[in-house]
N, C-alpha and C positions, 0 to 999 in steps of 0.2 A: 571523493569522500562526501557523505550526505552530511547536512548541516540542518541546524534547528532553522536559521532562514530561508534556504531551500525551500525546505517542507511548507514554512508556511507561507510563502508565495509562489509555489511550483515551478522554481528555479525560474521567478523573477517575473513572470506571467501575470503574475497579481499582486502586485505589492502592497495593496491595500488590504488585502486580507489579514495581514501580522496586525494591524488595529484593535482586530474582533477576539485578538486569541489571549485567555487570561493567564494566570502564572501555570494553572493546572494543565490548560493544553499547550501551554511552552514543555511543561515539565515532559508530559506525555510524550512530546516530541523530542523530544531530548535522550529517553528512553528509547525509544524507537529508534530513532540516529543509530544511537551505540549499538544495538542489536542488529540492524540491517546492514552496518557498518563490518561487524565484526564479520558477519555472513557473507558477503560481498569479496572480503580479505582471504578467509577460507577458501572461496569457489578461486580466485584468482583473479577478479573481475576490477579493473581499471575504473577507469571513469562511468559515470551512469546519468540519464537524463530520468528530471523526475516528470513524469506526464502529469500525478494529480497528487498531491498532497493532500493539508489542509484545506478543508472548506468551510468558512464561514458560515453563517445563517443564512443570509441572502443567497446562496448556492442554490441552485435549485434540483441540479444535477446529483444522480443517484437516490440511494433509499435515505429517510428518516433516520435511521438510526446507526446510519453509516459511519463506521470508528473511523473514516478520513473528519469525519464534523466535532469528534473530542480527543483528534491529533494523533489517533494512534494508529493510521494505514498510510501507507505510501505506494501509488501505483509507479513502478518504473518502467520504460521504454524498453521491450526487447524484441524486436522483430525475431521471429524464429525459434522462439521461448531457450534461446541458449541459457540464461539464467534461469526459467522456472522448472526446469526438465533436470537441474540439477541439485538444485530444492528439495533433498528426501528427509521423507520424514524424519530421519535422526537428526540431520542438521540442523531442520523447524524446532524438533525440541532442543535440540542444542543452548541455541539462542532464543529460544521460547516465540515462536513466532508460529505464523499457523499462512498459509498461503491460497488465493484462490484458482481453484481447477486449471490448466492451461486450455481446457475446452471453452472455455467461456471468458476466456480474454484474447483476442484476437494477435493486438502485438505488443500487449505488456506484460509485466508480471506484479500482482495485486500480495503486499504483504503489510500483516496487522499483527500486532499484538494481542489481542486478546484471545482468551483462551477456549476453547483446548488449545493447547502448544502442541505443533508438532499434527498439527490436520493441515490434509488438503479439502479444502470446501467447495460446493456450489453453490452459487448464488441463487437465494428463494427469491421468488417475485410472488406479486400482489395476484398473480390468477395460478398461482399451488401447483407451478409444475416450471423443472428449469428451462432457462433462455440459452440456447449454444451464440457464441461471438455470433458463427454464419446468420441466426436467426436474426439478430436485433437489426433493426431501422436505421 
């Protein structure tokens, strides 16, 4: 089960990250919890490792305006996208969540809160055309 501490130290990776996060990206996370929680319950899915939660300011890692930086994305481990392959879009809007492509995550699965609920997305980059996992550096 995902926890608001988790998220904000990406099961414990960073524990100095919970410092930077105020009442609003506790709450956000809190939110998130309960939604990705309850999804997770749904699919049948046990235990889960969180690869990226929160990120602080100092992050440097990912975009600017990334909903992991005001608590409201959680990337989780799945080698084999066994959890994002079963991620449909009813579910997404179910629980109001919106998930990112499994083309473009290699071996996790990238889930956020914000809306549309109920999209699978590609991630935009800074030169206006998408990056596949294979491509990135």
């Amino acid at each position: 089960m995902l926890t608001v501490d988790r998220l904000l130290t990406s099961d414990g990776k960073f524990p100095k990250r919970a410092a930077f996060a105020d009442d609003t990206i506790k709450a956000n996370l809190a939110l998130l919890c309960g939604r990705v929680n309850a999804l997770l319950s749904e699919l049948g899915v046990g235990s889960v490792r969180v690869s990226s939660g929160y990120r602080d300011p100092s992050v440097k890692k990912g975009a600017l305006k990334s909903a992991h930086r005001v608590g409201m994305a959680v990337d989780l481990v799945d080698a084999g996208h066994a959890i994002s392959r079963r991620c449909t879009k009813e579910l997404l809007l179910k629980y109001q969540l919106r998930r990112e492509d499994d083309d473009y995550t290699a071996t996790w699965v990238h889930l956020d809160s914000r809306m549309p609920y109920g999209s699978i997305f590609k991630p935009w980059l800074e030169s206006n055309r998408y990056l596949r996992a294979s491509e990135r550096g």
